[in-house]
Every structure is written in structure tokens, then in C-alpha cells.
Wavefront OBJ file of the C-alpha trace (Angstrom):
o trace
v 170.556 -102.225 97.191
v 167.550 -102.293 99.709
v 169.300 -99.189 101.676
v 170.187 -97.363 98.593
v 166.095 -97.846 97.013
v 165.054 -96.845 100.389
v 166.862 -94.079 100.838
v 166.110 -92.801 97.510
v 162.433 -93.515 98.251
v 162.217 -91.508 101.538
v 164.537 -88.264 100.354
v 163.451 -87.732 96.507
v 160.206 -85.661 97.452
v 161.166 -85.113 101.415
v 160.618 -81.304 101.981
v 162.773 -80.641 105.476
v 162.099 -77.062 105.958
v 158.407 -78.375 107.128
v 157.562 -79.497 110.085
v 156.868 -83.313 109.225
v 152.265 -83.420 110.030
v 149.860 -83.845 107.581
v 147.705 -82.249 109.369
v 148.988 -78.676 110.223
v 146.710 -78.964 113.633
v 148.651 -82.200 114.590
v 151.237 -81.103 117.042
v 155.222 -82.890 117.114
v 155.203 -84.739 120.334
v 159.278 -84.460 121.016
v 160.250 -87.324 123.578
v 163.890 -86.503 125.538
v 166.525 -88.303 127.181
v 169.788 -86.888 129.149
v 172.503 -88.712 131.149
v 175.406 -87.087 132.651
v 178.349 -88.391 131.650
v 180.976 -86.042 133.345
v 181.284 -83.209 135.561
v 184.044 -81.152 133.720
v 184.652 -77.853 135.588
v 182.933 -75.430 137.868
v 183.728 -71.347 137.083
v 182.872 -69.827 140.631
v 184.165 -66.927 139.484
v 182.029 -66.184 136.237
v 178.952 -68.805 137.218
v 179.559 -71.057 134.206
v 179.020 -74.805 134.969
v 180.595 -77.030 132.481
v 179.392 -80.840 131.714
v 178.928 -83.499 129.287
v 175.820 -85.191 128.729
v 174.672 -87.648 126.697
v 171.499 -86.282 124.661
v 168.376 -87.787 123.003
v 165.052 -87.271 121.142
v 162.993 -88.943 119.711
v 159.505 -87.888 117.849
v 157.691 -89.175 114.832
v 157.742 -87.895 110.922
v 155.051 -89.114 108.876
v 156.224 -88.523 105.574
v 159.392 -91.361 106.893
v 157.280 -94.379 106.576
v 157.606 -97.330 104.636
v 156.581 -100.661 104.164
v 159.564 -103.277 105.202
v 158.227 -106.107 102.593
v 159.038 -103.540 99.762
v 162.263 -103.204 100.779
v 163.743 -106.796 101.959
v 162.420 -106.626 105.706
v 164.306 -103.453 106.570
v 162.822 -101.434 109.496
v 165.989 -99.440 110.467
v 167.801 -96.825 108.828
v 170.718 -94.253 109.375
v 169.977 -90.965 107.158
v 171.909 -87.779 107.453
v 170.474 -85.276 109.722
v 171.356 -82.534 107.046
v 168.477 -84.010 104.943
v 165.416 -84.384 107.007
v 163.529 -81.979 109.744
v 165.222 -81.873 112.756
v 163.453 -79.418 116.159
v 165.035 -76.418 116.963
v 164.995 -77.708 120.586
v 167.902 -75.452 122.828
v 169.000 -75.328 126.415
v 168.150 -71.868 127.625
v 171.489 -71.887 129.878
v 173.691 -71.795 126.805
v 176.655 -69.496 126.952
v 178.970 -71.272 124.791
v 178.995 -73.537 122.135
v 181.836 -76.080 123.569
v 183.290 -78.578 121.826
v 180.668 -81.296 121.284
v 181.129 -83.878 118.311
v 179.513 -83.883 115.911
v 177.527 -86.479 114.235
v 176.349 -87.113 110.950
v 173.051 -89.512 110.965
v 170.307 -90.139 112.585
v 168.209 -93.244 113.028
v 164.385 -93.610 111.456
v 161.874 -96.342 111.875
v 159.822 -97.883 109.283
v 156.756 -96.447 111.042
v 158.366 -92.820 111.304
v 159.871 -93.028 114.688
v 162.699 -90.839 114.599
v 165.838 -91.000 117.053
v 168.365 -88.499 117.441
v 171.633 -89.422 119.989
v 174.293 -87.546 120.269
v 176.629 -86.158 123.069
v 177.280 -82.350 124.008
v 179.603 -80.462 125.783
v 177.585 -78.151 127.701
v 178.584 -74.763 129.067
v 175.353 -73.252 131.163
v 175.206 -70.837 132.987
v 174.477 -71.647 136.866
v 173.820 -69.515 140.078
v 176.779 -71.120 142.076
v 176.649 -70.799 145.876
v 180.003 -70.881 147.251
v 179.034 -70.018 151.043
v 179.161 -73.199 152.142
v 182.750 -74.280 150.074
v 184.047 -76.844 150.595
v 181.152 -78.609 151.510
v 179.212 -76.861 149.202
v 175.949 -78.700 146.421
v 175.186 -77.254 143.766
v 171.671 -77.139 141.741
v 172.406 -76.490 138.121
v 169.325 -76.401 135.647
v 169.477 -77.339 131.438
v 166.342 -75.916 130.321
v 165.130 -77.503 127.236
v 162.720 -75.900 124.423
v 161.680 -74.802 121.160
v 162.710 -71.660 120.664
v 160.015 -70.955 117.780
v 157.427 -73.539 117.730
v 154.904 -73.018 120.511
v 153.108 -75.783 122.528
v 150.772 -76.104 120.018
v 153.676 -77.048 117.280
v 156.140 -78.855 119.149
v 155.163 -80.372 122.750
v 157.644 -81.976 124.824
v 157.535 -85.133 127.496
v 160.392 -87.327 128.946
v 161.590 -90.816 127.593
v 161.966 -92.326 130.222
v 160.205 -92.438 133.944
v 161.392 -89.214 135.891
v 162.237 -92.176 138.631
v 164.427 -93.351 135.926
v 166.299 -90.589 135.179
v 166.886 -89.349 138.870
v 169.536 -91.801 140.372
v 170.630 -92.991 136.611
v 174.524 -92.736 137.142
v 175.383 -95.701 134.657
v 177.544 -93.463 132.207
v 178.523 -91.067 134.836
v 182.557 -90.861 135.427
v 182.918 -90.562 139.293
v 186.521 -89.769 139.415
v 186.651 -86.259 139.983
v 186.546 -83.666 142.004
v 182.553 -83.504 141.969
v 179.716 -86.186 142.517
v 176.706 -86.692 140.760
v 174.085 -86.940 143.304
v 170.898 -86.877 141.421
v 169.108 -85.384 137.975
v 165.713 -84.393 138.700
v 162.967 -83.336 135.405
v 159.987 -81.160 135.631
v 157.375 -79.992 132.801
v 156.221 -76.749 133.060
v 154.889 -74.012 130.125
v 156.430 -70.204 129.726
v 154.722 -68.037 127.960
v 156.170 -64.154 127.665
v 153.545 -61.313 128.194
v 150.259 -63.428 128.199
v 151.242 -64.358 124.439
v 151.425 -68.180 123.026
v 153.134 -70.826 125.449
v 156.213 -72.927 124.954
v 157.151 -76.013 126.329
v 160.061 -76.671 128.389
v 161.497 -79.545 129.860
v 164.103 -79.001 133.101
v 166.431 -80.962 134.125
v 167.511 -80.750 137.734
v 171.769 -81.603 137.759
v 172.622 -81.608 141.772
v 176.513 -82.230 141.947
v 178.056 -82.106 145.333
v 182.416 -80.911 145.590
v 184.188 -83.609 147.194
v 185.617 -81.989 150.631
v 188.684 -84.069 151.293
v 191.630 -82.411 149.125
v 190.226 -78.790 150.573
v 190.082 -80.190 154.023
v 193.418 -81.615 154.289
v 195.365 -78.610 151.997
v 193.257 -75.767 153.838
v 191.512 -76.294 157.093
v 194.207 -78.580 158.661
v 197.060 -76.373 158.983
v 194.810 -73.617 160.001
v 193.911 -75.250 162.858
v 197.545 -76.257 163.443
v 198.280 -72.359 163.753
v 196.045 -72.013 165.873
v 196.835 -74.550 168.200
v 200.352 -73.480 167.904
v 198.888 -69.899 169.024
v 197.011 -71.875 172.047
v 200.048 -73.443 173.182
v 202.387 -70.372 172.905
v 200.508 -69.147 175.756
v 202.208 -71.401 178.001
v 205.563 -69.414 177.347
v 206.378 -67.199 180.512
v 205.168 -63.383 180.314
v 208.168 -61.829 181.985
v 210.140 -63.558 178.938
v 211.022 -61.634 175.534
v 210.697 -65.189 173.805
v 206.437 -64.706 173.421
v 206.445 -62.169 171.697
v 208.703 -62.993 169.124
v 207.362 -66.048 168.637
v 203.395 -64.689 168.307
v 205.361 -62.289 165.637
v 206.679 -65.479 164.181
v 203.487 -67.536 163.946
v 201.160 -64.304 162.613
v 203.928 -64.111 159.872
v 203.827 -67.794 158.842
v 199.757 -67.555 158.804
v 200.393 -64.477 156.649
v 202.377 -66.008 154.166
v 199.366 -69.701 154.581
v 196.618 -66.948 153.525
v 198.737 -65.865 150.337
v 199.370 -69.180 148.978
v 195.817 -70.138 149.910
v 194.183 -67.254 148.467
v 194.289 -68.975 144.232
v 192.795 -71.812 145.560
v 189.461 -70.274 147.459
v 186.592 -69.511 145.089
v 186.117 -66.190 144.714
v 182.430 -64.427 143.433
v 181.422 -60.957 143.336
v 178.396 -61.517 145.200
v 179.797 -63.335 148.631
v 182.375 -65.088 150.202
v 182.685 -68.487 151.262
v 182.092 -69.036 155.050
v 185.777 -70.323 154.955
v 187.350 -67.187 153.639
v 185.642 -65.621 157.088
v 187.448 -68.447 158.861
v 190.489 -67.491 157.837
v 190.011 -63.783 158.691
v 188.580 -64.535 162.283
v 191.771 -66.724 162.608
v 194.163 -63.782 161.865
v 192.322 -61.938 163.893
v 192.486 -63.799 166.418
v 196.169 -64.288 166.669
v 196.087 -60.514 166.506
v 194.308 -60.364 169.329
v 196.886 -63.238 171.187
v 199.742 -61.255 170.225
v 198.211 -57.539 171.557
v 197.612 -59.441 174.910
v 200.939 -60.817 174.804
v 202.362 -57.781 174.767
v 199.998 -55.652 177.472
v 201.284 -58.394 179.315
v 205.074 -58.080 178.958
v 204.300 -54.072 179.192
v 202.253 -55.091 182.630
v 204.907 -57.235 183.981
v 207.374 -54.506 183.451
v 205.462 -51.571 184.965
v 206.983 -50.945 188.454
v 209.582 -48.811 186.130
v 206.430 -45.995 185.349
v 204.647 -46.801 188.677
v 206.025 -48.436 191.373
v 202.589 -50.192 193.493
v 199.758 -52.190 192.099
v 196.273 -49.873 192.634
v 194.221 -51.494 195.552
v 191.120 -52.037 192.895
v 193.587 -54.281 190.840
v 194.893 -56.778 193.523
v 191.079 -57.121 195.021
v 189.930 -57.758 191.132
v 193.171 -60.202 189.678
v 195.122 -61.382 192.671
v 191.760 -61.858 194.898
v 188.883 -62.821 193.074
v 190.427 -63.917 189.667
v 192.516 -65.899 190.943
v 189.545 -67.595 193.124
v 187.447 -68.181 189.869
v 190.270 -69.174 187.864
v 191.853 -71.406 190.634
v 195.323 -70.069 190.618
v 196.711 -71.134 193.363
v 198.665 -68.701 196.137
v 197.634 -65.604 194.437
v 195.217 -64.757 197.250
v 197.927 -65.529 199.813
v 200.810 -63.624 198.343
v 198.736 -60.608 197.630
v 197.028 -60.742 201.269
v 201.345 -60.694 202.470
v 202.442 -58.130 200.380
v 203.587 -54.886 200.926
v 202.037 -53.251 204.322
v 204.312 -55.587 206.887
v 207.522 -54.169 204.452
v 206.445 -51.092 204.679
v 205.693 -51.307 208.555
v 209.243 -52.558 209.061
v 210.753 -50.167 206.878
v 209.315 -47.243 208.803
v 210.274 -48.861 212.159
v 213.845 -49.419 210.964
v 213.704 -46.105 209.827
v 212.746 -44.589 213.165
v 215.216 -46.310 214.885
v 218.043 -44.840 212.481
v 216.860 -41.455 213.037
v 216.778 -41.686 216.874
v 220.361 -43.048 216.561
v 221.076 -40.253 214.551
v 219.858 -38.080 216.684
v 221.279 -39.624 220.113
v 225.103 -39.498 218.175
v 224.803 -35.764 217.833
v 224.078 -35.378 221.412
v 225.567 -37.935 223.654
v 228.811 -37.132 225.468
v 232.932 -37.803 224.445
v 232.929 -40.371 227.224
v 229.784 -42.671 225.163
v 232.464 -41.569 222.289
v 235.502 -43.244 223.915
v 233.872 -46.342 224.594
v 232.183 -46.565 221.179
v 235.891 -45.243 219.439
v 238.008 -48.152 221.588
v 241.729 -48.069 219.625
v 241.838 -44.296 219.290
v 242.473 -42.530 222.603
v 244.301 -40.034 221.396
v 241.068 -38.442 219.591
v 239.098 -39.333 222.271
v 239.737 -36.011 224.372
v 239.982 -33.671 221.592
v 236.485 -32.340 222.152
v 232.730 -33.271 221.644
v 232.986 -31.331 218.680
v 235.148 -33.408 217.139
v 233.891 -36.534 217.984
v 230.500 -35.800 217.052
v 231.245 -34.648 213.344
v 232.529 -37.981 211.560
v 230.245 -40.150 213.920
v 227.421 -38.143 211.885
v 228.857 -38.883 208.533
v 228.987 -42.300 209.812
v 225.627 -42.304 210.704
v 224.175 -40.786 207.814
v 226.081 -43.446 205.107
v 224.876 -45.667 206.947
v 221.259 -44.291 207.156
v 221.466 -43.961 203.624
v 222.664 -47.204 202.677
v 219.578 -48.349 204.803
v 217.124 -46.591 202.816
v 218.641 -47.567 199.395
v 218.244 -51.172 200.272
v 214.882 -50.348 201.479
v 214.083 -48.814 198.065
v 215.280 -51.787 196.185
v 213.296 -54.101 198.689
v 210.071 -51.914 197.896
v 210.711 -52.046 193.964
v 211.733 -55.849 194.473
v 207.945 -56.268 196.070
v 206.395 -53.696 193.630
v 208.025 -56.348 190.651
v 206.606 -59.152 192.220
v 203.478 -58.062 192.798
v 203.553 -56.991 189.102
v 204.268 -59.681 187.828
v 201.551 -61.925 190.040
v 199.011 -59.329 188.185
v 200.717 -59.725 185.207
v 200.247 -63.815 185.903
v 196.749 -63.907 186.997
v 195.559 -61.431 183.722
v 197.068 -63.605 181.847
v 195.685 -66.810 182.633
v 192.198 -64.784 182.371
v 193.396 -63.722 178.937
v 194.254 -67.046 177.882
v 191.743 -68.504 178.760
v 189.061 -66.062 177.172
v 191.040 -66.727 174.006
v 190.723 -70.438 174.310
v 186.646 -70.404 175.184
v 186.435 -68.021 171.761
v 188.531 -70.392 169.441
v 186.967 -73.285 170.631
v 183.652 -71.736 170.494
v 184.139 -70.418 167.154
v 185.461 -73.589 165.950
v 182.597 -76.094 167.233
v 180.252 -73.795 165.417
v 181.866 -74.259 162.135
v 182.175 -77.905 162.502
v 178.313 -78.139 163.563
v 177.639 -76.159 160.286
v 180.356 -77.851 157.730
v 178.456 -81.626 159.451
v 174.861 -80.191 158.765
v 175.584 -79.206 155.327
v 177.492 -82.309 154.560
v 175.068 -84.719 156.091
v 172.319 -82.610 154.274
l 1 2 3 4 5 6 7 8 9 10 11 12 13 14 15 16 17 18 19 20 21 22 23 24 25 26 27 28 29 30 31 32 33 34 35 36 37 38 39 40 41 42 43 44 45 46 47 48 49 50 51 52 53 54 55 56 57 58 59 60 61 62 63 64 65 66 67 68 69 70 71 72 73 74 75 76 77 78 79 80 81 82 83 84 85 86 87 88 89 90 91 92 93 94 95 96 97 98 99 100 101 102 103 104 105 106 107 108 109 110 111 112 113 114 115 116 117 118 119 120 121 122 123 124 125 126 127 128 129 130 131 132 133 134 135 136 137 138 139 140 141 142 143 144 145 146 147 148 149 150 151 152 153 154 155 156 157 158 159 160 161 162 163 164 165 166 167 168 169 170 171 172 173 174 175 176 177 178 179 180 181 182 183 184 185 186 187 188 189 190 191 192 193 194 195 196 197 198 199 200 201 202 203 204 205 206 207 208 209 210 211 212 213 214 215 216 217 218 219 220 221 222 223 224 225 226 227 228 229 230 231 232 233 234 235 236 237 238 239 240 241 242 243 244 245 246 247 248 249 250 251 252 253 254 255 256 257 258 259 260 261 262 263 264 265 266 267 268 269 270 271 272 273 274 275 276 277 278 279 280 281 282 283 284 285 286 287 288 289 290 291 292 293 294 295 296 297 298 299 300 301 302 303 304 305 306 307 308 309 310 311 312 313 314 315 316 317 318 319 320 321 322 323 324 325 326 327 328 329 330 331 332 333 334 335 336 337 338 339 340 341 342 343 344 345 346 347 348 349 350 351 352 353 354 355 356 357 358 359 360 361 362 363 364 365 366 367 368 369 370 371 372 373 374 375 376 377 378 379 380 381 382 383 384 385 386 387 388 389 390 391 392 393 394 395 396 397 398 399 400 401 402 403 404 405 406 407 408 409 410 411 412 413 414 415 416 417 418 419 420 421 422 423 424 425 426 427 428 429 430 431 432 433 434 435 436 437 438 439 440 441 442 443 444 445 446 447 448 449 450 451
């Protein structure tokens, strides 16, 4: 019965389309609460930061007062919100309604204190910065105000200390994919073109995406690729197998980047310093792969033109292979061709003078050089001279055709030592950049985590 009088007594001559003062000049003091309660999703893509919070107010109505010894000692009670004055407060951010519960009552002290609790589903909008994904914090704001009172109506302080409400994570579900690192509030007055001011009350939600799922699923076998790459180079130049096997590996991080690609955040106004990653990393295995095969086309280059320049073997097989320590390139290319070709023009000579001395020496140097045919032997210089030339000149020619090979067989090898030596520059070029490249990321991804 003491509810029901009570009840009856504050609502018979209640007017809620008022604001609840007696005096018109008294302004609505409007006290509020929030606590984060989850973290529900994140929209990179359209900028829309999801949560829900749990929400309060509290301010005091005049015309809700009673006296508890008129109605058995009762200083509490639950009235519909429907049926008293409620403040238009709003969250500027709002771009959805959501799916918040709704409830019915509202609590109201004997000496007018009014206290509204309820939770929300909150869809804000948020300027999300995915550069630094996965190891990216966010700074989402819920603006709160009256969106027709001004400060002179309807003023608006905290409930609690802002120390309080900062590291307050005692309803917060910390199971997902984001943590709640702290809720900072602020106080400030907007006014629009120098007219009346409004209140509004901030509150600060910084949420930082856990790093471990993206770090394992993405970054790992990245890096695996591109050690794979690294080690690849070890394969030997003058073999067919590199290059199919750099074709191989650009393929499989081909197919990595598709699958990958849903997962990454994506934003019209950047990309996340990972997407780059990824790019530099294809590039770079196009890069180890267009080496790979100006070496193979090096290595294989005595077909085109048979002798290394002068320029290249002081530049690769001298003083590369001096700053890059490989060992016996100086040697081999310091006893290379000029003693083969010094020997081939001797041996050369000395077929030619034979040549020369068979077409003019005498039947009797004949007869001892014929031995079982003396029956030829005296048929005439003419006819011993003519198939001692053919001789000769097979034989001369046979000479220079191994000769030839020998030069083409030094021209290879010498190739291929160029080939050898530019690679190991290569390779190691390639390895200074990836490591390089990858040190700086790290150093960034540990700043921003640690900060």
C-alpha cells in the first residue's frame, strides 16, 4: 500500500514535459557514470567502433520529494521512466541505434535524487588509425550532451573521480581480441557561432588490438619466405634448379598475399605499414629472382662473346673478390688466359713451319719418314709431297679445333668465376637490404607496442 499511495502521490499532478526547477533560473546539474563492459567490433573499413557500456545519471527533481514518515519509512522507489522528465542527454558519435535493452524504471530518492542505469550498445563513429596494425591503439571518444538545453539549463559533471573512472576495468570482459587500456573524461563547453554554450562531457575509450593471432597467421610465414628466398641463394648459378625454384617460391608468396588480403584492414585513407611489408617482400623476391637469372644468362655467355672484358675481371675477379673474401678468385683470374694463348700461338708456329718444311724437304727426308713403303718412295717429290700436306693440314686443323675448345673451355670458366663472384656480391646486397628492412620494422612494431 505505501508504494501504491506514494506513487499516486508523486505522479497525480507530475507535469514531465518540464524541466523539474522551481525556479526557472535554477539550472539541472546532470551527474554521469560509464564503464566499459565489452569491446564488440572494430569497422576499419567504414570507421565505426562498436562497444557496450554500462551508463548512468543521476540529477535531482524537486517536484519528487516526499516525506518517508508519511509513507511507512520508504526512501526508495522504482517509477517508470515513461512518466517523469528524463534529459535529452546524447553521444555525439552516434551512427546507429544498436541493440541496447531496454529498461522500464528508474530509481528516485525521497529527497529528489534521481538515478537512471541502464546499458547501451554503442555504435560511434571513430577516426581509426590502422598504420601501425597489428600493433595498432586506438583513441575512440563518446561525447556526451544536451542536445537542446544549454549550460545554463542542463550542466553536466562526472560521478565519480576522473582517477576513478580511468583504470576502472571491473565489468570489463577481457577475452577478446582488444584490451581496455584506460577511459579518460574531460569537461569542456561548445558553443556554435558565438551563440549559447552546451555542456559536454568526453569520455576518452583507449583500446589496444591484441598482436599475437596477426603475428603468428601473418608475419611468420612471411619471414619464412623470405628466408627460404635467402637460402635459395646457396643453389649453384650454372644450375637450371634456381630459377625454378625462385619461380616456385614468388608463386607460393603470391598465392600467401591472396589468402591474406580478407584479413588486413583496409581504409580509404592509408594502408597499414604491414600491407607495405608485404609489397617490399614481393618485391624483393622479384628482385632475387631477376638476379638469379642475369646470373644463369652471365654464366652462359661465352656462347654470344667468348672473353671476359679486362674492366670486368679487375672489378669482380680482383677487387670483389678481395672485399668479399672469396677465396682464389684473384689467383685464377691473374692465370687465365694469356699463358693459353701464348702456347697456342707457339704451337701454332711450330705447325706452320712443319707445314712449310713438308712441302719443301727432299724424297730422301720422305723415305725415311714413309719407312714400309719403298715402292712410293722413288716415284717423285711430287708425289710424296702431296698427301704428306693433307697429312699435315688434318693434323694442323685438328690442332686448332682443340685449341678452340681449350679457349672456349677457359672463356666458360672464367665466366662462370664472374658469374660466381657477382653473385656472392648480389647475394649479399640482398641479404644487408632484408635484414635492414626487417630490423627497422621490428624497432618500429617494439616502439609502438612498448608505447
Amino acid at each position: 500500500p505505501a508504494l501504491r499511495r506514494l506513487s499516486h502521490y508523486l505522479l497525480a499532478s507530475y507535469q514531465k514535459g518540464t524541466r523539474p526547477v522551481r525556479d526557472w533560473r535554477t539550472t539541472t546539474n546532470v551527474a554521469i557514470d560509464l564503464m566499459v563492459y565489452a569491446i564488440l567490433s572494430v569497422d576499419e573499413k567504414n570507421q565505426v567502433l562498436t562497444t557496450y557500456i554500462w551508463y548512468r545519471q543521476h540529477w535531482t527533481d524537486e517536484f519528487l520529494r516526499w516525506d518517508p514518515a508519511r509513507f511507512d519509512n520508504l526512501t526508495q522507489i522504482s517509477l517508470p521512466a515513461e512518466s517523469i522528465w528524463v534529459p535529452d542527454i546524447l553521444i555525439n558519435e552516434f551512427v546507429d541505434v544498436g541493440r541496447s535493452p531496454h529498461v522500464p524504471y528508474i530509481y528516485v530518492g525521497h529527497h529528489g535524487e534521481v538515478q537512471n542505469l541502464k546499458p547501451i550498445q554503442v555504435m560511434t563513429a571513430c577516426s581509426l588509425d590502422i598504420y601501425n596494425f597489428p600493433f595498432d591503439v586506438q583513441n575512440c571518444s563518446l561525447t556526451f550532451t544536451s542536445w537542446v538545453h544549454h549550460i545554463r539549463d542542463i550542466n553536466l559533471s562526472l560521478w565519480r573521480q576522473p582517477e576513478l573512472i580511468k583504470f576502472d576495468r571491473s565489468v570489463f570482459m577481457n577475452q577478446g581480441e582488444w584490451e581496455l587500456l584506460y577511459v579518460l573524461s574531460r569537461f569542456q563547453e561548445f558553443s556554435v557561432k558565438s551563440s549559447d554554450s552546451y555542456a559536454e562531457m568526453k569520455f576518452y575509450v583507449v583500446i589496444r588490438r591484441r598482436p599475437l593471432f596477426y603475428t603468428v597467421s601473418l608475419l611468420l610465414p612471411s619471414i619464412f619466405l623470405m628466408v627460404t628466398d635467402i637460402v635459395g641463394f646457396y643453389l649453384p648459378p650454372n644450375s637450371g634448379e634456381r630459377v625454378s625454384f625462385k619461380i616456385t617460391l614468388l608463386l607460393g608468396y603470391s598465392v600467401f598475399l591472396i589468402i591474406v588480403s580478407d584479413t588486413l584492414p583496409a581504409t580509404a585513407v592509408g594502408t597499414p605499414l604491414i600491407g607495405i611489408y608485404f609489397v617490399v617482400c614481393m618485391a624483393l623476391l622479384v628482385i632475387s629472382l631477376t638476379e638469379t637469372v642475369l646470373i644463369v644468362r652471365l654464366v652462359h655467355k661465352p656462347d654470344l662473346q667468348p672473353r671476359v672484358p679486362g674492366w670486368v675481371k679487375r672489378l669482380l675477379l680482383e677487387r670483389a673478390a678481395v672485399l668479399l673474401c672469396i677465396r682464389g678468385g684473384r689467383k685464377r683470374s691473374q692465370s687465365g688466359t694469356p699463358t693459353s694463348d701464348a702456347s697456342g700461338q707457339a704451337e701454332n708456329d711450330g705447325s706452320a713451319a712443319k707445314l712449310d718444311r713438308a712441302g719443301h724437304e727432299d724424297p730422301r727426308e720422305g723415305e725415311a719418314a714413309g719407312g714400309a713403303r719403298p715402292a712410293q718412295t722413288f716415284a717423285g717429290p711430287a708425289d710424296v709431297s702431296t698427301p704428306m700436306r693433307g697429312v699435315l693440314r688434318e693434323i694442323a686443323a685438328i690442332r686448332q679445333l682443340l685449341e678452340k675448345r681449350d679457349e672456349l673451355r677457359d672463356a666458360a670458366r672464367e665466366w662462370l668465376q664472374v658469374g660466381y663472384a657477382l653473385d656472392a656480391l648480389l647475394f649479399r646486397a640482398h641479404l644487408a637490404a632484408a635484414l635492414a628492412y626487417g630490423v627497422t620494422l621490428g624497432a618500429l612494431w617494439s616502439v609502438w607496442r612498448d608505447a
